[in-house]
N, C-alpha and C positions, 0 to 999 in steps of 0.2 A: 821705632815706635810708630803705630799707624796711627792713624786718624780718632779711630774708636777707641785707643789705648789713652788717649790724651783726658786728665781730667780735668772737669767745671771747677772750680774754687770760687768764684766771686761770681755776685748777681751780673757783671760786665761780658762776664768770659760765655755765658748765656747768650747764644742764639735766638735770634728774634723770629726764623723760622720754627714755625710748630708746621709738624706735618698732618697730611689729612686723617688718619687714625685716632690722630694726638686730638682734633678738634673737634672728630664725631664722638668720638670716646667722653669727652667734656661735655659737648651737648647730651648723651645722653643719661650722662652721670645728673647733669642738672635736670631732665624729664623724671630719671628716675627717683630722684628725690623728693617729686611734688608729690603732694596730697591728687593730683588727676591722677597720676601715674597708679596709684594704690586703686581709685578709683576702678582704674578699668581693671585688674587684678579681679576686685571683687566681680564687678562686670562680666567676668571670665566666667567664674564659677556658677551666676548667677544662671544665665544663659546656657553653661553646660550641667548645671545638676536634673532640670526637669527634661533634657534632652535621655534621660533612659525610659522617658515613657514611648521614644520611637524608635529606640536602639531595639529594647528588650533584652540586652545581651548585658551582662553587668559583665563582663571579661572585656568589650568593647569599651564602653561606656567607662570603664576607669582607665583603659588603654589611651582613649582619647586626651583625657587630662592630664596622665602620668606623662604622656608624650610633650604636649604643647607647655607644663610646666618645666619641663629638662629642657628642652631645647630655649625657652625664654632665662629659664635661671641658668646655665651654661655660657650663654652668651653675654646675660648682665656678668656677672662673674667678671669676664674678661675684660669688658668694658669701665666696668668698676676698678680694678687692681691697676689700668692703665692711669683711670684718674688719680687715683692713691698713689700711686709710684711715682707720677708728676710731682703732690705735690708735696712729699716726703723731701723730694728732690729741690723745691725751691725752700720748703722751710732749712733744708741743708745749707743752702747756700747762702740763705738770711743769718743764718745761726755763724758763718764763718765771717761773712760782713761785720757782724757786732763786737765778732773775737777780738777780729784784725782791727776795725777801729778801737776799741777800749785799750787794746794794748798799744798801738800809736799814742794814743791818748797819754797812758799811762807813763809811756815813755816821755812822752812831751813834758810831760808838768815834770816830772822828775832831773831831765837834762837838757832841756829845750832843743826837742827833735825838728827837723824843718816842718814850716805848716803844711809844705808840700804833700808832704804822707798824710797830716791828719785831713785836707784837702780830697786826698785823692778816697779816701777813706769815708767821706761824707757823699762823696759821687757814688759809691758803692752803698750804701749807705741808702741812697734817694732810690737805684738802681732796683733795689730788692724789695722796693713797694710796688705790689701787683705783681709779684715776678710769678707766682703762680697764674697768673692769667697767659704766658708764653713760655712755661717750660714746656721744655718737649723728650719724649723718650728717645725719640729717632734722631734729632738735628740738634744736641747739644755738646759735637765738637767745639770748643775754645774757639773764636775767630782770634785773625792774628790781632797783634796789638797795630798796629797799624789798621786794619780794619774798623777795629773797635773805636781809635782815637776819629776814624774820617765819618762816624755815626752807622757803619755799616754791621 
């Protein structure tokens, strides 16, 4: 089983490396969301609609826009689906956190489990607050448990 084959299960098993794709990809997800960002959009338009008074060529002049709007929407695109796929990826991993503790849980009260799981359970638990601010698509191999227990 390789490295890549290995899956995240708990907010712990979550790599605290995010790679650089992973953190331009996030900042621009956050630019692209503001009201400036929309701004300069219209900004775009505004600036290239009276520009066919010096083209004269309306074959030009819509080439121009058609162009700078694919090549901007192409690459938001990609940019976007990385920050989506993030954070699909940490509410995953919140969503198994809550499994695993409530069924610790549940086990507890019913035969009194060690507190050690529900414990460990509440670590995971604290772990998967914010966990979307450090997933990553690239660096979310498992560290070992040994890594994980030394903070690493």
């Amino acid at each position: 089983m390789g490295q890549d084959d290995r899956h995240v299960l708990m907010p712990t098993d979550v790599s605290s490396r995010v790679g650089f794709f992973d953190r331009f990809a996030g900042m621009a997800s956050d630019v692209a969301g503001r009201a400036a960002f929309f701004a300069f959009c219209v900004l775009l338009i505004v600036v290239w609609a009276p520009s066919i008074l010096a083209l004269r060529d309306v074959d030009t002049w819509q080439l121009i826009i058609n162009t700078a709007t694919t090549i901007i929407t192409f690459l938001m695109v990609a940019l976007l689906q990385n920050s989506q796929t993030r954070n699909d990826q940490a509410v995953h991993h919140k969503l198994n956190a809550i499994a695993d503790g409530l069924s610790d849980l549940m086990v507890q009260l019913e035969s009194g489990l060690p507190t050690r799981d529900v414990e460990r359970d509440v670590a995971e638990l604290r772990a998967a607050i914010g966990l979307e601010d450090h997933e990553s698509t690239s660096h979310n191999a498992a560290a070992p448990a040994g890594a994980r227990e030394a903070g690493g």
